[in-house]
N, C-alpha and C positions, 0 to 999 in steps of 0.2 A: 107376471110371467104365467102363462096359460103355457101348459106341456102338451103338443100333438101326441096322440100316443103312434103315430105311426113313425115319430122320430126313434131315433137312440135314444136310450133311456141312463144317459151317460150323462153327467157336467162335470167339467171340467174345476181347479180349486180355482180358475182365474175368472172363471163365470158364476161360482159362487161367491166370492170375495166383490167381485163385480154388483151383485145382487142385494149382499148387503150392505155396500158402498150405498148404495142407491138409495135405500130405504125399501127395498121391494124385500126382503131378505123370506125365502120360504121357513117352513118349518124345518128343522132340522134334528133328525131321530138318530142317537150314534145307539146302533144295536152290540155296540161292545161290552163285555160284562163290568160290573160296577169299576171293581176293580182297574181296570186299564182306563175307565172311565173319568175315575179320580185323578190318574197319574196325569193326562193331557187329552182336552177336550175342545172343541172349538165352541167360542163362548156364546152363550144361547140356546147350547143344543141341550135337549130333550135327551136322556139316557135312560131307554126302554130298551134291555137286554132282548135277545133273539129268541131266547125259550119264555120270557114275558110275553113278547110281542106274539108270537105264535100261539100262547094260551090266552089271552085276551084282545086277537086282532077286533075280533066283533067290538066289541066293548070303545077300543081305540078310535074306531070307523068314525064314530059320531064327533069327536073332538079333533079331528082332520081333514078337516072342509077346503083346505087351501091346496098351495103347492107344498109340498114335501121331497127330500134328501136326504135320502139314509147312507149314514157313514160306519163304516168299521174300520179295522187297520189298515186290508189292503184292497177292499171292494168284496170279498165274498160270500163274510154275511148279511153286507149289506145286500147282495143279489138274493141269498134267501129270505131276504126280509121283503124285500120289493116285490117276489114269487109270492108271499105268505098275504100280504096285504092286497095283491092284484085279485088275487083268487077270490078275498075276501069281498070286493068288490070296488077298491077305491081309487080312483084315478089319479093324474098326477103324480107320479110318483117317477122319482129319480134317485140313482146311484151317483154317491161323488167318486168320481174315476181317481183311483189309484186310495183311496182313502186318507187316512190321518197319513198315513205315510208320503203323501203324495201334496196333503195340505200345507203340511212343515216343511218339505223339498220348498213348494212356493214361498215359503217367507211369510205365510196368513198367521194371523194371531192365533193363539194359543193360551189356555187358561191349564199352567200346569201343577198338582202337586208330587206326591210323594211320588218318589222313581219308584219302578221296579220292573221286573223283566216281562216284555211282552210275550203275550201266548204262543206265536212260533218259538221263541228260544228258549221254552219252557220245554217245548214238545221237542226241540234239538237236542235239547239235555238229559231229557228222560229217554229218550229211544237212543240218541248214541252210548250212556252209561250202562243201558242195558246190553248194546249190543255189544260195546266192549267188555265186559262185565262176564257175558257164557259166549263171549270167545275166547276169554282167557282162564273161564270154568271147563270147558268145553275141552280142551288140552287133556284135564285131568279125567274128566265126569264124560264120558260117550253119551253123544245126544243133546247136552245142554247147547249146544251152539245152534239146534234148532229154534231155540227160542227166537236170537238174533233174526234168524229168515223167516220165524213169524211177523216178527215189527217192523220188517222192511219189507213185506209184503202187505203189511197195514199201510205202511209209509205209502207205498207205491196205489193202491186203492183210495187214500186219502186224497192223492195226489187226481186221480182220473176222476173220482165222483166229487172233487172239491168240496169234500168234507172231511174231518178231525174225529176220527174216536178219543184217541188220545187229548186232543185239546178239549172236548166237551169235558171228558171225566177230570182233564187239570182245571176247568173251570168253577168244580165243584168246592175244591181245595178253599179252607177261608181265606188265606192270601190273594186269591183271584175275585171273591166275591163282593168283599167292600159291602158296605149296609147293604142290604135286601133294597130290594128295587121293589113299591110296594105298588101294586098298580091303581089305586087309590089317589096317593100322592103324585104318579103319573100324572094322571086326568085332571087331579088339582092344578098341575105347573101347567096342562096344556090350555084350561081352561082360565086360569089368570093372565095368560099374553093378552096383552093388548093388543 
């Protein structure tokens, strides 16, 4: 599979499932943090976190000679990984459209362990507790309920720059991190594929 870059830089899970039907299967990078990584992963893939990826794309350049398909939940970090890598100079490069979420919709396999809640509904839990939380402070206390229309003012810029303040900083959390992603061992696993 040779990727025109004047194409969409989109695949679909039925053309990646397709791909490694075939034996042509690209490399496959989930830029998801360890953590979600562990929980369910598509099996083969490479799991190089997004603030990894971004501190050692150089480094990565030389062990990514092929096609490539960066996966996250629902495509987004995968789009700033694709931005982070293009820049850096490496061709080939695709987004799996709709991500893991979009994978397991198709019925494609899946390598999963331990549950636990993914980073949207981390970031739904934390911003609605808060905001119900100094709106019902807020009653008592004058001014606390400003808090509330700070984080949904975050929400809503989250929303338009499709980015997370609040999901980077729950990323930090050990529950989210799962071993250290050690970029070492990266270039190990990428450099033992056959």
């Amino acid at each position: 599979m040779t990727i025109d870059a004047s194409r969409a830089t989109g695949l679909t899970p039925t053309a990646l499932q397709h791909l490694v039907d075939s034996g042509r299967a690209p490399r496959v990078l989930d830029v998801r943090t360890p953590g979600e990584f562990r929980t369910v992963h598509i099996p083969g893939s490479y799991n190089v976190p997004l603030d990894t990826l971004r501190e050692h794309r150089a480094e990565l350049l030389t062990h990514l000679d092929e096609d490539v398909v960066l996966v996250c939940r629902s495509g987004a970090r995968a789009a700033q990984a694709e931005q982070a890598l293009a820049e850096a100079g490496l061709p080939n490069l695709r987004v799996l459209d709709g991500g893991m979420m979009a994978w397991e919709a198709a019925g494609a396999p899946v390598n999963r362990g331990e549950a636990r809640w993914d980073m949207e509904r981390q970031v739904r839990l934390v911003a609605g507790s808060i905001v119900l939380a100094t709106g019902l402070v807020g009653v008592l206390v004058p001014g606390v309920h400003l808090i509330g229309t700070a984080i949904g003012a975050g929400l809503t810029y989250a929303a338009l720059s499709n980015s997370c303040m609040m999901g980077v900083l729950l990323s930090k959390l050990s529950y989210n991190r799962g071993p250290r992603t050690d970029i070492r061992t990266v270039i190990a696993s990428l450099r033992d594929r056959s």
